[in-house]
C-alpha positions as CSV (number, residue, x, y, z in Angstrom):
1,X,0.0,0.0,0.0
2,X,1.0,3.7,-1.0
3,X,1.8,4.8,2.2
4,X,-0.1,8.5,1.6
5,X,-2.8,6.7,0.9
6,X,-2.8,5.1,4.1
7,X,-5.8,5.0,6.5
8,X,-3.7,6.2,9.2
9,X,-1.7,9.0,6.9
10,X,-3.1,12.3,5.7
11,X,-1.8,15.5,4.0
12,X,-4.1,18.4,5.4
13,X,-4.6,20.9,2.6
14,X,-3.4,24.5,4.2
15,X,-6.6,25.7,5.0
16,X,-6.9,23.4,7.5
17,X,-3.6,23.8,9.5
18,X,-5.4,26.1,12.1
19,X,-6.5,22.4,13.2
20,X,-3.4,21.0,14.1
21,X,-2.9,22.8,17.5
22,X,-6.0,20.4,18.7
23,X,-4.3,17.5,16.6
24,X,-1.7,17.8,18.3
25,X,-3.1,18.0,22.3
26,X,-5.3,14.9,21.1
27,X,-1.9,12.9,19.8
28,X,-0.4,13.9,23.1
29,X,-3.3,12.0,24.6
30,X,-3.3,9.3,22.6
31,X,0.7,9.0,23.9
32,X,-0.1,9.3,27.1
33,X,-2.5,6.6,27.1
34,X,-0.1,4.6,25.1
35,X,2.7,5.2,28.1
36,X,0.6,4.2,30.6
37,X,-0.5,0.8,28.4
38,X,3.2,0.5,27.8
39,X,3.8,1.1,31.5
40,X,1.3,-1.3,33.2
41,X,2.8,-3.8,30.9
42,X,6.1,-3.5,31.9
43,X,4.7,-3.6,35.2
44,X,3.0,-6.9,34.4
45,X,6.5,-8.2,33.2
46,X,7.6,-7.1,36.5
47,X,5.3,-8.7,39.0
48,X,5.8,-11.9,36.7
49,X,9.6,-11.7,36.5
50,X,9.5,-11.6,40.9
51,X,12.1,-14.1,42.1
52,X,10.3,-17.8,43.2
53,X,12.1,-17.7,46.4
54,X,11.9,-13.8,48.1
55,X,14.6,-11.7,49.2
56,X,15.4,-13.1,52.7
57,X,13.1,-15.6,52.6
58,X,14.3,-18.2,55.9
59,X,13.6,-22.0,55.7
60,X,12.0,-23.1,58.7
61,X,12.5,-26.1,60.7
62,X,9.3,-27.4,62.2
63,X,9.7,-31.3,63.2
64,X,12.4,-33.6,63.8
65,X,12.1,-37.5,63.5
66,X,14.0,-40.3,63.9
67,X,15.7,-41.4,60.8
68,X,14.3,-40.5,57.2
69,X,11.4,-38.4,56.3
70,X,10.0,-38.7,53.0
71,X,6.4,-38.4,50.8
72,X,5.3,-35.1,52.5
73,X,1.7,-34.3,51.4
74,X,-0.8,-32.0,52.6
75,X,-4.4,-33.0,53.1
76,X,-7.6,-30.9,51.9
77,X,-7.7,-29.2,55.7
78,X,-4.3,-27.7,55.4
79,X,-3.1,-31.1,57.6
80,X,0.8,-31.7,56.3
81,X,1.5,-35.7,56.3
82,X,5.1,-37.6,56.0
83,X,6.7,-40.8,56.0
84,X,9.4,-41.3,58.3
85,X,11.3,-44.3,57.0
86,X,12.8,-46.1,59.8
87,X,15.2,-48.2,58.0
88,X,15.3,-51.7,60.1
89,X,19.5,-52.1,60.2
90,X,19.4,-48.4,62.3
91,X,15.7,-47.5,63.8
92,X,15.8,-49.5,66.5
93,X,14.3,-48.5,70.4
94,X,16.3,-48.9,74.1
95,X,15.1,-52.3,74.2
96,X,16.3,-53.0,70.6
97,X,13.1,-53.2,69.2
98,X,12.7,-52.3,65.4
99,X,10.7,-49.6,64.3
100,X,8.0,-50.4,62.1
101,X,7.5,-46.9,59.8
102,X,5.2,-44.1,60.9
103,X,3.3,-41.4,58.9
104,X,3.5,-38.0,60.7
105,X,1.0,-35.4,61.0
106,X,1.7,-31.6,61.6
107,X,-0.3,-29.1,62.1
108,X,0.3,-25.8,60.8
109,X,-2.6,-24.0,63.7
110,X,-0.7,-25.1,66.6
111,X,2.6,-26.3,65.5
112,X,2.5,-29.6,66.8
113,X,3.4,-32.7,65.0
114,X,1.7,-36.2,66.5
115,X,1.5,-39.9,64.9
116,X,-0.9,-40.7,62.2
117,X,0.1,-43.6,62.2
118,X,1.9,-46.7,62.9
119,X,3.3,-49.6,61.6
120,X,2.6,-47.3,58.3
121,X,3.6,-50.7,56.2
122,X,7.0,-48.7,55.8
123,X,4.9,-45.5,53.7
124,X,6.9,-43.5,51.5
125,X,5.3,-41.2,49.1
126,X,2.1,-39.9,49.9
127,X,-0.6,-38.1,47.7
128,X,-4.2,-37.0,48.3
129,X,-6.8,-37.8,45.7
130,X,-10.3,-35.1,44.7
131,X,-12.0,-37.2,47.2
132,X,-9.5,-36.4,49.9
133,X,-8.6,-39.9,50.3
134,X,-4.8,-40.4,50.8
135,X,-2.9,-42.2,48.8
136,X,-0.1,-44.0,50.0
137,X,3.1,-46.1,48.6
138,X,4.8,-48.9,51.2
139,X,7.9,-50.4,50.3
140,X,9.9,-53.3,51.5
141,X,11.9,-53.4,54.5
142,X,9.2,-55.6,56.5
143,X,7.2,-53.0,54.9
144,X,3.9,-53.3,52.7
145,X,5.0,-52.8,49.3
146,X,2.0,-52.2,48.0
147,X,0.1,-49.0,47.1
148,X,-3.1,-48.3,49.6
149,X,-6.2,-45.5,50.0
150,X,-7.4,-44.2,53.4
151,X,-10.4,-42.7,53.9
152,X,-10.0,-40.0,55.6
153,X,-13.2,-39.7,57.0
154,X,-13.9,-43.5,58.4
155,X,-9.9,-44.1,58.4
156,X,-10.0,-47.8,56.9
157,X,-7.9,-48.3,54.3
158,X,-7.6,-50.5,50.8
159,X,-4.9,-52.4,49.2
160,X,-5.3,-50.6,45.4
161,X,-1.5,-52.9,43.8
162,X,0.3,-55.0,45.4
163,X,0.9,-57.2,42.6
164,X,1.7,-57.4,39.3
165,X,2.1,-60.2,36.5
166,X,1.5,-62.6,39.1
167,X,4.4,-61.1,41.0
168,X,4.9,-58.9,44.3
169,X,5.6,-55.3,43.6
170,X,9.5,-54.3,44.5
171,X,9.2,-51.1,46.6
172,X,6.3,-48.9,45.9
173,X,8.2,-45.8,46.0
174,X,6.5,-41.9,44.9
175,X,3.0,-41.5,43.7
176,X,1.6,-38.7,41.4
177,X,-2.3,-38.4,40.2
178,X,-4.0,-37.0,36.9
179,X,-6.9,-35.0,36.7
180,X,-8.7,-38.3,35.9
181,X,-8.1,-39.8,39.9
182,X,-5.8,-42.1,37.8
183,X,-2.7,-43.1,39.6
184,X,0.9,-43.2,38.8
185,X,3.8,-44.7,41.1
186,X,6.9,-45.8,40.8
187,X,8.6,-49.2,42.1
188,X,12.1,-49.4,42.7
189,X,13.8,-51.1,45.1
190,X,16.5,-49.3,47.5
191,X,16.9,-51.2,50.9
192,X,14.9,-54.2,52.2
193,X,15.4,-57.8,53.1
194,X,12.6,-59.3,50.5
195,X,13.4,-60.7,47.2
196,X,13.2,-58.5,43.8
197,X,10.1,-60.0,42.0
198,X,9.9,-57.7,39.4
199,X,12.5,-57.3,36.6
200,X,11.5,-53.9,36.1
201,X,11.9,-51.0,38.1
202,X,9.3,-49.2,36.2
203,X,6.1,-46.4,36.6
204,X,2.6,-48.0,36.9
205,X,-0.9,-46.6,36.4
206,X,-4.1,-47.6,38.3
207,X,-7.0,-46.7,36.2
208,X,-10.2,-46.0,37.9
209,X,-11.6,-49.8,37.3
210,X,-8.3,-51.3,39.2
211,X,-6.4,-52.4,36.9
212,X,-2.9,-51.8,36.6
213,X,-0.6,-51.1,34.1
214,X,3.1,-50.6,33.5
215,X,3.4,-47.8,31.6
216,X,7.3,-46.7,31.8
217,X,10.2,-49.3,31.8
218,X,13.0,-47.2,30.4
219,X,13.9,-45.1,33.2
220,X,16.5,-46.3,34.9
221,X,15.5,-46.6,38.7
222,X,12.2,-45.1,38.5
223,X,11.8,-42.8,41.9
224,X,10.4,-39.6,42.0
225,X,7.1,-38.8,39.9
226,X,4.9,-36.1,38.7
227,X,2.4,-35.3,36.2
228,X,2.1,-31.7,34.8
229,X,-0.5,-29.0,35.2
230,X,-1.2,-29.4,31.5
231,X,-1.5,-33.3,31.8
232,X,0.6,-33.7,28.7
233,X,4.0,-34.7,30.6
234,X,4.6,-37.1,33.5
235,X,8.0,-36.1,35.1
236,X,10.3,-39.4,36.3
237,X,13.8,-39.5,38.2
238,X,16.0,-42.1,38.0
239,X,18.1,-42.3,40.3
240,X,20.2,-45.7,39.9
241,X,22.2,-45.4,43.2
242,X,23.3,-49.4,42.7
243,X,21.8,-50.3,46.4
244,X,18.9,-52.8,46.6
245,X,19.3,-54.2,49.9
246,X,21.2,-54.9,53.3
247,X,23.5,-57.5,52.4
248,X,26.5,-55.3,51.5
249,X,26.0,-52.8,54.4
250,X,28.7,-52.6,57.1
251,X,27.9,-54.2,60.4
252,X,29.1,-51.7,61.6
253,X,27.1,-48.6,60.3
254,X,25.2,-46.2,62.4
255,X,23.1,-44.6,60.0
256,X,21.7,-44.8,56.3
257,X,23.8,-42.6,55.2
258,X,26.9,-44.7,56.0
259,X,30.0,-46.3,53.6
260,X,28.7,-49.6,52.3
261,X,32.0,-52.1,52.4
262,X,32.3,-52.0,49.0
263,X,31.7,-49.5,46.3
264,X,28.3,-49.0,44.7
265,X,28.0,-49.5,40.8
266,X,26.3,-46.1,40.2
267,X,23.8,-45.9,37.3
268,X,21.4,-42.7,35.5
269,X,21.1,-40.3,37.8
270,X,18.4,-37.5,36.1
271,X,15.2,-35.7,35.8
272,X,13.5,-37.2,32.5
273,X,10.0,-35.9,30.5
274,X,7.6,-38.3,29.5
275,X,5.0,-37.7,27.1
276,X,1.2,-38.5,28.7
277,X,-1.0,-39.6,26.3
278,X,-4.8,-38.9,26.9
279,X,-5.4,-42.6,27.6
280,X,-2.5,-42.9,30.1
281,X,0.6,-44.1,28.3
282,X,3.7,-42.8,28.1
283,X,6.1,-42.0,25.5
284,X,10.3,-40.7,26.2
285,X,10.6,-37.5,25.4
286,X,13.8,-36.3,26.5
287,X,16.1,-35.9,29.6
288,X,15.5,-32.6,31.1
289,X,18.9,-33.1,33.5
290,X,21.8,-35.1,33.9
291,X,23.6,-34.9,37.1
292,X,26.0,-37.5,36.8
293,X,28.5,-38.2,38.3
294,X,26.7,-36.5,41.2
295,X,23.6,-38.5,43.0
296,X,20.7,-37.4,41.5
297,X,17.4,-36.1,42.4
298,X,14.9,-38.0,44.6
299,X,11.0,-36.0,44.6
300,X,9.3,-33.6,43.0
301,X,6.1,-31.7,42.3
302,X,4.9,-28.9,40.1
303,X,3.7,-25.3,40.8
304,X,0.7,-23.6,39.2
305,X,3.0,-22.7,35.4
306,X,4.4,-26.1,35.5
307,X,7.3,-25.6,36.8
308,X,9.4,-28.1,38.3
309,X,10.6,-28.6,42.3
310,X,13.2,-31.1,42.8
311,X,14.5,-32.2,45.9
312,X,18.2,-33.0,44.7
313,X,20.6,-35.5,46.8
314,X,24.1,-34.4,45.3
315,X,26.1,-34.1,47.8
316,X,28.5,-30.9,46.2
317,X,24.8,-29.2,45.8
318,X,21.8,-30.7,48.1
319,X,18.7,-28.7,47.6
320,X,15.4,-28.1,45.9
321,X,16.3,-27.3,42.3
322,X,13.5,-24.9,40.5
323,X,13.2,-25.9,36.8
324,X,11.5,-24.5,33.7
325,X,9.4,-27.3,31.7
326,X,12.4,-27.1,29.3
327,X,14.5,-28.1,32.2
328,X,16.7,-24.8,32.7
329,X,17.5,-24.2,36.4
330,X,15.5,-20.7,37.4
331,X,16.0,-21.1,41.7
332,X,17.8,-22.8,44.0
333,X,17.6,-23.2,47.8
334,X,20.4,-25.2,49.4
335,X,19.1,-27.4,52.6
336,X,20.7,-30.7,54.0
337,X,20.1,-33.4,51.9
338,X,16.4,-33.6,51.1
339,X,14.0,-36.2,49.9
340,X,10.8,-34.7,49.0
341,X,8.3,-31.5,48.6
342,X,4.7,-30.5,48.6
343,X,3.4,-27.7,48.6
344,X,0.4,-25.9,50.8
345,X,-3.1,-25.4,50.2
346,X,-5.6,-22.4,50.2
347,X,-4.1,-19.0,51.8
348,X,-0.7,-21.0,52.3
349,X,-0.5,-22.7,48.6
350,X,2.4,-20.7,48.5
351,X,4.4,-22.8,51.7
352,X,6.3,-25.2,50.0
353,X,7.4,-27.8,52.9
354,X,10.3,-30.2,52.2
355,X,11.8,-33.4,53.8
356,X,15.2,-33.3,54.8
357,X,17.5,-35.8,56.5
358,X,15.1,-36.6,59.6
359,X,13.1,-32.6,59.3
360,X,10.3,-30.9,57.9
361,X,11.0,-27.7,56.7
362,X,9.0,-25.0,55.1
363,X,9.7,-21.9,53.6
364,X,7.3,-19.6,51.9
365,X,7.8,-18.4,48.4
366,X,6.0,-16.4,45.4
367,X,4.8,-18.9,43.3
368,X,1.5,-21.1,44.0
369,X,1.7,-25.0,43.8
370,X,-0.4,-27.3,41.8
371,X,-2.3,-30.5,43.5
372,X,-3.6,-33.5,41.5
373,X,-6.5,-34.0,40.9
374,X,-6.8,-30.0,41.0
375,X,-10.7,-30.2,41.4
């Protein structure tokens, strides 16, 4: 197009030119207005660019346990739940008795944290479904290893897998939902004195009939799990640490963190995307992070634009590690070696709390976390 035959171009003839004076206040308006558009964009850029973990923000120490918390989760009521994993070859009483698992319960009102329960069937990861119902993955270790519901209302609980193929599950490890109520969990197998039934340390899906499915098997040591926001992506971390039980430990060790006598075989240690296809399967999409030969990552969980929190176990950089879908690092907060995060819920959606050595922690940030199911 001619430009001076443009819409938006005209040649006044000279009679008119007395106009321009109010031509010219009207285009100063029009600039104006287009400042402040300009402006409260930039501002909107702003508020968006603020930093996911605030100037000065403190982590908080709220509970200690006895040897490894894990699987925090928070409940519908703002209730925070964990596992603390008391590994059998360390957890033991005065009298020398073994612990048998419990599932914690703190409450963010009064600041007290009390039993939910025990034996907890050595619990691990725990989730809470739309119904409220929690979710719950029990490894071996004179554990369950299985994958259970409780009802939070009457408290009785269901066995939803503890078998596949004919087989006992390994180590029910980290569980994730969709916005279906279908479930995803991973199996691995880390410490315990039961035999490894199944060749595959792979992600499962229980559809809403009960069946189950093995829908990943090309992830290394499957661990930590997630589904996105956007339901296209299910997040898995292997982390292939070369330990599957006690028979190599020291007699002598005081703790699970501890030399074993003879040097683990150390395997994929990353963060890896999945594609999640609408009728549950998964496809390998691509490794988002490789932290080898660092230990890698253990849990995560996703905040409201998809964004990734995962709790990391290297030891030259422990911490939650903030990642872009893409997988670029955009935060980091360094703790003791953690295991797992979730985040709050209503007013406090913003807490994230994370399990560390035998802790809870919290700490409160700018961005909002995502549940599944969200409804």
């Amino acid at each position: 197009m001619n430009r001076l035959h443009s819409p938006w171009i005209r040649i006044l003839p000279a009679h008119r030119f007395q106009s321009v004076p109010s031509l010219l206040v009207f285009g100063k308006r029009c600039l104006l207005l287009l400042l402040s558009v300009v402006w409260s964009m930039d501002a909107g850029v702003a508020r968006a660019a603020e930093p996911i973990i605030p100037p000065g923000a403190k982590l908080e120490k709220l509970f200690e346990g006895i040897t490894l918390t894990e699987g925090v989760a928070v409940a519908m009521d703002g209730l925070v739940y964990f596992s603390d994993i008391t590994f059998s070859h360390v957890s033991r009483n005065d009298r020398g008795q073994i612990h048998a698992g419990h599932i914690w319960r703190f409450d963010p009102a009064t600041g007290k944290t009390t039993i939910f329960r025990s034996p907890s069937g050595m619990s691990n990861g725990i989730k809470f479904d739309a119904a409220g119902d929690m979710i719950v993955c029990e490894m071996a270790d004179f554990g369950g290893r299985r994958v259970t519901r409780t009802d939070m209302r009457t408290g009785m609980s269901y066995i939803l897998a503890a078998m596949y193929g004919g087989r006992p599950l390994n180590s029910p490890n980290d569980v994730t939902l969709d916005e279906k109520g279908r479930i995803y969990f991973s199996d691995p197998r880390y410490l315990g004195h039961e035999p490894i039934d199944q060749p595959v340390t792979g992600v499962y899906r229980i559809d809403l009939d009960g069946s189950i499915h093995r829908i990943i098997s090309d992830a290394g040591k499957a661990n930590g799990v997630c589904v996105s926001p956007d339901q296209k992506s299910i997040y898995v971390v292997s982390n292939e640490n070369g330990a599957t039980g006690f028979e190599r430990l020291d007699q002598g060790v005081k703790s699970p963190g501890d030399k074993i006598t003879s040097p683990l075989r150390k395997g994929l240690m990353a963060l890896l995307a999945y594609d999640l296809h609408a009728d549950g399967t998964a496809t390998f999409r691509k490794t988002l992070v490789d932290y080898s030969p660092q230990d890698g990552p253990d849990g995560l969980v996703c905040d409201r634009e998809g964004n990734l929190y995962v709790a990391v176990r290297a030891e030259n950089r422990p911490g939650i590690c903030v990642y872009s879908p893409e997988g670029k690092e955009i935060a980091y907060l360094k703790t003791e070696i953690p295991t797992n995060v979730g985040f709050g819920r209503g007013r406090d959606e913003n807490l994230l709390y994370i399990t560390a050595g035998k802790s809870l922690y919290r700490i409160r940030l700018n961005s909002r976390g995502y549940h599944l199911p969200s409804r």
